[in-house]
Every structure is written in structure tokens, then in C-alpha cells.
C-alpha positions in Angstrom: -19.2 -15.4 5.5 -18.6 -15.7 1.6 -15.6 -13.8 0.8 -12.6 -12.8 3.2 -9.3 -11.8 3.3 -6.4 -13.5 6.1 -3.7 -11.4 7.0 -0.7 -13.1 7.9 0.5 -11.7 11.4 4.2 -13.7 11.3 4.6 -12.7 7.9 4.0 -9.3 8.6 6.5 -9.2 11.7 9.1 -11.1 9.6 8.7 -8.4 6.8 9.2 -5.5 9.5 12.7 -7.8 11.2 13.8 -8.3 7.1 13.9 -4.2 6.8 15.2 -3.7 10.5 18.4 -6.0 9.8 19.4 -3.7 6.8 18.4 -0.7 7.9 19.4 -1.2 11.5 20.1 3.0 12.5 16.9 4.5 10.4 13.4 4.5 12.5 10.8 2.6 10.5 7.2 4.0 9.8 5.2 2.1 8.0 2.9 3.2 5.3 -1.1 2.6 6.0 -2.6 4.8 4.1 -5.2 3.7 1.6 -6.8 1.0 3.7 -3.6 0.1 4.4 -2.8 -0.8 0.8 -5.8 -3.0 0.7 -4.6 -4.9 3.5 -7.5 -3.4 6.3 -6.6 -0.5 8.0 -7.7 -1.5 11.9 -6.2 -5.2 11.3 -2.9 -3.9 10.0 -2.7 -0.9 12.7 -3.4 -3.2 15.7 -0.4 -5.5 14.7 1.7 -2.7 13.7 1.1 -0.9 17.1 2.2 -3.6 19.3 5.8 -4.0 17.0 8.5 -2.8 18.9 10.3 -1.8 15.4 7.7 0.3 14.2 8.2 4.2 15.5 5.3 5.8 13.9 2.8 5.7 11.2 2.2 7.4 7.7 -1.1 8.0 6.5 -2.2 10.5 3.0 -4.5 13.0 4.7 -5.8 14.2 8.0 -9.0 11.9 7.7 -6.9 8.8 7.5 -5.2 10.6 10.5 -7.9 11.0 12.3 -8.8 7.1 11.9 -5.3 6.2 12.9 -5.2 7.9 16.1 -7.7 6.0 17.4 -6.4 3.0 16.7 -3.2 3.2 18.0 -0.7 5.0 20.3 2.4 5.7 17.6 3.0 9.0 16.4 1.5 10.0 12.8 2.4 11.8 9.8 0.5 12.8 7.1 2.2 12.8 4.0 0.1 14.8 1.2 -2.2 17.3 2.2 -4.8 17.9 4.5 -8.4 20.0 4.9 -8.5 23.4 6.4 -11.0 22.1 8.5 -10.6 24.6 11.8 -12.3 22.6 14.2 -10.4 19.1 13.6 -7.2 20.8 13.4 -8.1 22.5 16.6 -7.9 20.0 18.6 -4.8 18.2 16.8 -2.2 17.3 18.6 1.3 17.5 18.1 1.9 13.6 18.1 0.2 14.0 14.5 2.5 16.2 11.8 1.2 17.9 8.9 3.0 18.4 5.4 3.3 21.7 4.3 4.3 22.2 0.6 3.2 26.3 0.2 4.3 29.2 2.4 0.0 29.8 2.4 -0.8 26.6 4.0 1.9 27.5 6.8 0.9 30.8 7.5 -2.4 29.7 8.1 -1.5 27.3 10.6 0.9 29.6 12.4 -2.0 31.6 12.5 -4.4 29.2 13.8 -2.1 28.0 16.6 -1.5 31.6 17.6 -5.2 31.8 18.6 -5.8 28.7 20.1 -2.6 28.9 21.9 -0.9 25.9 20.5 1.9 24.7 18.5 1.6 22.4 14.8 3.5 20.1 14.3 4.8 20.0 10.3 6.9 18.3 7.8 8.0 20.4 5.1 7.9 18.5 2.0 10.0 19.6 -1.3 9.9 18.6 -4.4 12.9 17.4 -6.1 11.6 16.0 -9.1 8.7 13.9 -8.9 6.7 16.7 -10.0 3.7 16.2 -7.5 3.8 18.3 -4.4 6.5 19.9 -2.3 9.0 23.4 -2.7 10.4 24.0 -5.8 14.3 23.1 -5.0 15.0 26.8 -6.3 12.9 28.2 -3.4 13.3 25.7 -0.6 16.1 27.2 1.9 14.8 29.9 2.0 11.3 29.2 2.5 12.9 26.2 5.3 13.8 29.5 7.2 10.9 31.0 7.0 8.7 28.4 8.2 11.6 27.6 11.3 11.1 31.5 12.1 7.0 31.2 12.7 6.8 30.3 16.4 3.6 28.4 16.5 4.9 25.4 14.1 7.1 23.1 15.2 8.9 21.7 12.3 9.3 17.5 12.1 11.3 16.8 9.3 12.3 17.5 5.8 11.3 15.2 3.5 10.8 14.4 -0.7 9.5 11.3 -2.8 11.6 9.6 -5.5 10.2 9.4 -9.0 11.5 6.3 -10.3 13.5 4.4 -6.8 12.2 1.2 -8.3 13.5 1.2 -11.8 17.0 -0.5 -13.1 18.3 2.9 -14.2 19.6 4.9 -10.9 21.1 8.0 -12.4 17.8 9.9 -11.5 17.1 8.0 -8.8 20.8 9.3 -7.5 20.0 12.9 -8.5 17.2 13.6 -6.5 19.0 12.6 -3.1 22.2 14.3 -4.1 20.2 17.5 -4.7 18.2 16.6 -1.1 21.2 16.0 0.6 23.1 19.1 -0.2 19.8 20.9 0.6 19.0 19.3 4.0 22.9 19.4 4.9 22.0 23.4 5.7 19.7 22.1 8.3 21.3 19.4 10.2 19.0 20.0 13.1 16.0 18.7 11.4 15.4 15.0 10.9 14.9 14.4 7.2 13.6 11.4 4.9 13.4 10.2 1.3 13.3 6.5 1.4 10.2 4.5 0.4 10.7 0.5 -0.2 12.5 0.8 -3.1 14.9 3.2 -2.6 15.2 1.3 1.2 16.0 -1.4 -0.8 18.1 -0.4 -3.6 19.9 3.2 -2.3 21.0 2.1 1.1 22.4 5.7 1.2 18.9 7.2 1.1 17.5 5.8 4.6 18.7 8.6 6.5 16.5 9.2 9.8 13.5 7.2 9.2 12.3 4.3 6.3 8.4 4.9 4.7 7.8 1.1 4.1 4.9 1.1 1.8 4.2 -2.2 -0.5 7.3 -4.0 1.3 5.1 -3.9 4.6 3.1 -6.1 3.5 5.3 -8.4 1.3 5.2 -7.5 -2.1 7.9 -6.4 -4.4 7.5 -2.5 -6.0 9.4 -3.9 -9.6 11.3 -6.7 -10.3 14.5 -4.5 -10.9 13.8 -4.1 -6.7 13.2 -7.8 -5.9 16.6 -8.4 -7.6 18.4 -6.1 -5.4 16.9 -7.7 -2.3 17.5 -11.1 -3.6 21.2 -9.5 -3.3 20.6 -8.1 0.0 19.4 -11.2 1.0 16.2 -9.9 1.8 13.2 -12.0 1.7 9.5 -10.7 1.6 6.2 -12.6 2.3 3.4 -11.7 1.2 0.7 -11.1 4.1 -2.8 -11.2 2.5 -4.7 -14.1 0.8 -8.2 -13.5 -0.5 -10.6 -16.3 -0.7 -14.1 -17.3 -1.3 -16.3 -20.2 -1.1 -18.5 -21.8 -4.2 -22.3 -20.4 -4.5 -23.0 -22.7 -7.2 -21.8 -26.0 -9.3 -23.4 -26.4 -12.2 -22.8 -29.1 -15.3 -22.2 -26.5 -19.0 -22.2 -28.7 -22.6 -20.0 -28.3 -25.0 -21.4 -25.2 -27.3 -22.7 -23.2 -24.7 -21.8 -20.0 -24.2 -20.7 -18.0 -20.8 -21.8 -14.6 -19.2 -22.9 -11.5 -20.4 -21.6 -10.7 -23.9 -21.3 -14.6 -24.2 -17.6 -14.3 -24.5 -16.7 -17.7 -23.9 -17.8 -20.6 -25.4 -17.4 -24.2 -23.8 -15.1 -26.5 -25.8 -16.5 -29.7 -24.2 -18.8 -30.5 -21.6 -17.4 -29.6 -18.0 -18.8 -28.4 -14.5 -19.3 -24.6 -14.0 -18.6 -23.1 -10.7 -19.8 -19.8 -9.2 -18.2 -17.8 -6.8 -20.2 -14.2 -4.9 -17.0 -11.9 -6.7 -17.0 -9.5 -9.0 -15.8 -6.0 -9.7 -17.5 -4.7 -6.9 -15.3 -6.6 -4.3 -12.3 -5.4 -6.3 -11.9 -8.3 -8.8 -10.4 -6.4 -12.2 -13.3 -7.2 -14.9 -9.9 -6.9 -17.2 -9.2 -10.2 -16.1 -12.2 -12.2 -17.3 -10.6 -14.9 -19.7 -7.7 -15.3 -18.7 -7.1 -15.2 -15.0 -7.1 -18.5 -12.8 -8.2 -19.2 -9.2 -7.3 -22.1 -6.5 -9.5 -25.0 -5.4 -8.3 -28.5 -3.8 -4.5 -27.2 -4.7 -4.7 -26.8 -8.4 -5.7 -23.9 -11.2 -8.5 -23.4 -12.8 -9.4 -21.1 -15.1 -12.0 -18.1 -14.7 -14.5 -18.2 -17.6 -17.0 -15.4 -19.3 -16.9 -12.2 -18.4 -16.6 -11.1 -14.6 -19.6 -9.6 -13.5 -20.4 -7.4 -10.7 -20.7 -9.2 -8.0 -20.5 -12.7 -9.4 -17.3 -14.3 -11.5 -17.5 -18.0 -13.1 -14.8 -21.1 -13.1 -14.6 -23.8 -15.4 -14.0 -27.4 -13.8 -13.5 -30.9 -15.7 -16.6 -33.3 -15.5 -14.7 -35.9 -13.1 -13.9 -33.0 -10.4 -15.6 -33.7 -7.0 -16.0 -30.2 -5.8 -19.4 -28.9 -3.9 -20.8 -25.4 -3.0 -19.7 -24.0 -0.1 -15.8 -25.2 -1.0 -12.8 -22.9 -0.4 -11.5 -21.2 -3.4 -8.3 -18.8 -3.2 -8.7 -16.0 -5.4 -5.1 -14.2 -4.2 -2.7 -16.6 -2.3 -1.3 -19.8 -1.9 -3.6 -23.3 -2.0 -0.9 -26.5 -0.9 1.7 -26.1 -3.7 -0.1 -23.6 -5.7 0.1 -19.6 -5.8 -1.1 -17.1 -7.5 0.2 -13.7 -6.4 -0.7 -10.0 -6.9 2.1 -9.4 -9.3 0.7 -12.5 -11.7 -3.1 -11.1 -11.5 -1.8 -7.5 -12.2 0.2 -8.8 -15.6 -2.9 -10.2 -16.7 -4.6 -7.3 -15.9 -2.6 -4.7 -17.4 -1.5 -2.6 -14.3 0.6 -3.3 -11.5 0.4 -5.0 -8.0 -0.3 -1.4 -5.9 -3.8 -1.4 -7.7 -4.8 -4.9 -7.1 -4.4 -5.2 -3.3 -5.5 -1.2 -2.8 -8.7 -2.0 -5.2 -9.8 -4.6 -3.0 -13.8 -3.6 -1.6 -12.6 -2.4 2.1 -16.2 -3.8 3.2 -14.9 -7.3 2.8 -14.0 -8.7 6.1 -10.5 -9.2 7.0 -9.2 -11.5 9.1 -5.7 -12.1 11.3 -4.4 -15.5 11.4 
């Protein structure tokens, strides 16, 4: 094995206490959807179905549903939409809820249940200004009493998405669950939920019934303006994933020579040249060629040339002792040394969602 990922079982479980302790009356349900953020979607379901303080699961569609369920014993909700697909949702059962964000999509499955004699399970989902899917605000009690009049549906929850929960400005943020709150106060019989990890973290007032811990799960901060307020809370985060790989080739590079395709870096003075089997492919940004670092015996060293597919180069001083087959930690900490998702994502130009998610789910991962 070349390349890997560990996931961090204790730092997962002390994640999942950190949100329990301020959240203590509010159900948690983790977030896996998208390969569980990167993190593996079996590994992370098969410690997350043993935790006594996770209730359920969220996932993005029926297919990742569909995966879930046979993985674990927790109830499921999907969060964004799902395929008409007759036969899967035929045979659905009511431990797994399905969003409904049109009055079309739940006629159709009050029709369907009527004739295969069951009942759906739904979440209605409104939109309160996120602009993405959900009931117009405008339209949403009444189409709430709709759906609660069609007998074959048997309705979850209420629930919305903030636009902007992480940022330092709150006015919005404090908008959309004012204008939730009045809305769902008309239908106090029906469980309802707004919070994601930065709104769990920064609008305690949002938590409500249940928590969707997303990027928090697995130890990493949405924004900085949200680590603050934890640091305040007292909450502390670990990050659960490293990502390493192991040296395919050491080679000596003079002074003069050039580096990779496009020969975008030219040695300054004669130094050793390491290869490592990552590129692109695996999820490694090619945005980061130049200027990101990896880890090896404890200390930084810099990536040179331009990352390739499935290959990425390292420059090393002449005097280093270093051999193929060596560890090297690509995402993670190395002795005293770290480099974390939020670091790679600054050099990269996005943010830490994309580099964890982006990571090739083929690579193995690995529970320590």
C-alpha cells in the first residue's frame, strides 16, 4: 500500500462528546454524505453507528441512503433530493425520510404509498433564504397543511439551511431562524431543525430538536469567525484524518535543472528529489504545485514542479538521509509538525470542505 488515509477513532468520539456537552437537549445526526466529507463513508458509518450520542444519520440523496442503510442500524434522512425511482422507493422504509421541497414531489409519493399500501416518511424543507431548495416562506404554512392532510406521508420534521451561519456578521444569520421560528411555532407537533456546525456553534438558540454536524464531525473548523466562537465555548476540535504516502523514488537534481512538465521550477542548488505515487487523481489540488509542503522525519519540505496526475515531486537537501519506501504525510501531523486542511486550502485558493471531500474515495482508509 502506497497511499492511505487513518482516521482517528478517539478523535472522532471526542468531537461527538465536545458538541454533546453544549448541546446537551438537541439529538445529534451527523452529516456523511459525500463520502463522508472525504473521510470514507463505511469507516466513518461503522464508528458512528456504535456512538451512543449519535441518533441518526444525514446523507444528500437516496443513493447515499441506500449505501447507509446497509451499513448501519440508525435512522436516515436525506437532505436534498432524491430519484423517482419506483422500485427503490418501493421498498423504502420508514426509518429512511425523504425531503420534499414541491407540492409535485409529495403528491407523487402520497400516491405511490397509496398503492403499495404504505406510508413515507418526509421532511419538509423550506427555504428561508439560502436560495437553494425548499418552500418559498410566502407559501410554506399553507403547503405544511397540505402535505400533514395526505394520509400516506408521515411527516418528520421541518427543516431549512442557513446561508452564511459561519460568517462574523449574524444579522442574517439571525433573520433566517427568526423567520423559521415564527413559521414552525404554528406547528409545534413537528420536530424541526436548522443547525449545521456553525450555527451549532455560534447560535446556540438555533439547535432546536436535532444538530446536522457536518465539517465539525470530523474536526475541522467551517471559518475562523466559528473557531473563535468555540474557542469561547471552550470547545475543542481534532481533526480525524491524516493522509500519507510513502517515497517511489529518491533521486540527486543539480543546480540548473528544471522540474516537471512545463519545467516550472528550476533547482537553485544541487539537492535530492523525491517522488511520491500522488497527483490530482488522488485528490491532490494541481493549484498547489509550488508552493505547498509535505512531512518526512518531522520537518517541511517543499513540493516542487508542477503536480502531475498521479505523481507529485519534493525537494530535499543533499545531506538528508531519506530512502524510498519512507513515510511522508501529505495532510496531518508528523512529531511536532502539521499541516492541516485549512493551510493546504489557503494555498490553494478554496476552502477546507473541498480538500478533504476531493480526496480519490478509492484510496484506502484506515481506522486507528
Amino acid at each position: 500500500m502506497l497511499t492511505w488515509l487513518e482516521i482517528n477513532q478517539k478523535n472522532l468520539q471526542h468531537n461527538l462528546q465536545q458538541f454533546k456537552n453544549i448541546a446537551a437537549s438537541s439529538a445529534i445526526w451527523p452529516v456523511v454524505k459525500s463520502n463522508s466529507y472525504g473521510h470514507g463513508l463505511a469507516e466513518i458509518v461503522s464508528l458512528l453507528d456504535k456512538d451512543p450520542n449519535v441518533v441518526g444519520l444525514a446523507v444528500v440523496n437516496l443513493a447515499e441512503a441506500l449505501a447507509v442503510k446497509n451499513l448501519s442500524s440508525k435512522p436516515i434522512m436525506v437532505l436534498s433530493y432524491f430519484e423517482q425511482d419506483e422500485e427503490k422507493l418501493k421498498n423504502l422504509s420508514l426509518n429512511i425520510s425523504l425531503p420534499v421541497y414541491t407540492l409535485a414531489q409529495a403528491e407523487y409519493l402520497d400516491d405511490l404509498a397509496k398503492s403499495c399500501a404504505k406510508k413515507f416518511t418526509v421532511n419538509i424543507k423550506i427555504d428561508t433564504g439560502t436560495g437553494r431548495l425548499g418552500f418559498a416562506l410566502s407559501e410554506a404554512e399553507s403547503v405544511i397543511k397540505q402535505i400533514l392532510a395526505k394520509e400516506n406521508l408521515q411527516v418528520n420534521s421541518i427543516f431549512s439551511h442557513f446561508a452564511e451561519s459561519e460568517a462574523e456578521n449574524t444579522d442574517f444569520t439571525k433573520q433566517q431562524l427568526a423567520d423559521f421560528q415564527t413559521l414552525t411555532a404554528k406547528f409545534p407537533q413537528i420536530k424541526k431543525h436548522m443547525a449545521c456546525s456553525a450555527a451549532t456553534v455560534n447560535q446556540a438558540e438555533s439547535r432546536a430538536d436535532l444538530i446536522r454536524l457536518g465539517l465539525s464531525l470530523y474536526g475541522l473548523w467551517p471559518s475562523e469567525a466559528t473557531k473563535y466562537q468555540g474557542y469561547l465555548a471552550k470547545l475543542c476540535l481534532k481533526p480525524i484524518l491524516a493522509w500519507k504516502t510513502k517515497i517511489i523514488q529518491v533521486k540527486k537534481i543539480l543546480a540548473g535543472q528544471t522540474i516537471g512538465y512545463n519545467r516550472t521550477y528550476t533547482c537553485s542548488e544541487d539537492c535530492q528529489l523525491a517522488v511520491l505515487p500522488v497527483g490530482y487523481n488522488e485528490g491532490y489540488p494541481r493549484s498547489l504545485s509550488n508552493k505547498s509542503f509535505v512531512l518526512l522525519q518531522g520537518k517541511k519540505y517543499s513540493v516542487r514542479g508542477n503536480i502531475c496526475m498521479n505523481l507529485m515531486m519534493v525537494e530535499l537537501p543533499l545531506g538528508l538521509d531519506v530512502k524510498e519506501g519512507e513515510v511522508v504525510t501529505l495532510l496531518g501531523q508528523d512529531g511536532d509538525s502539521e499541516i492541516s486542511a485549512e493551510e493546504l486550502a489557503t494555498m490553494s485558493g478554496t476552502i477546507n470542505y473541498e480538500i478533504v471531500t476531493r480526496i480519490n474515495a478509492n484510496l484506502p482508509r484506515i481506522i486507528i
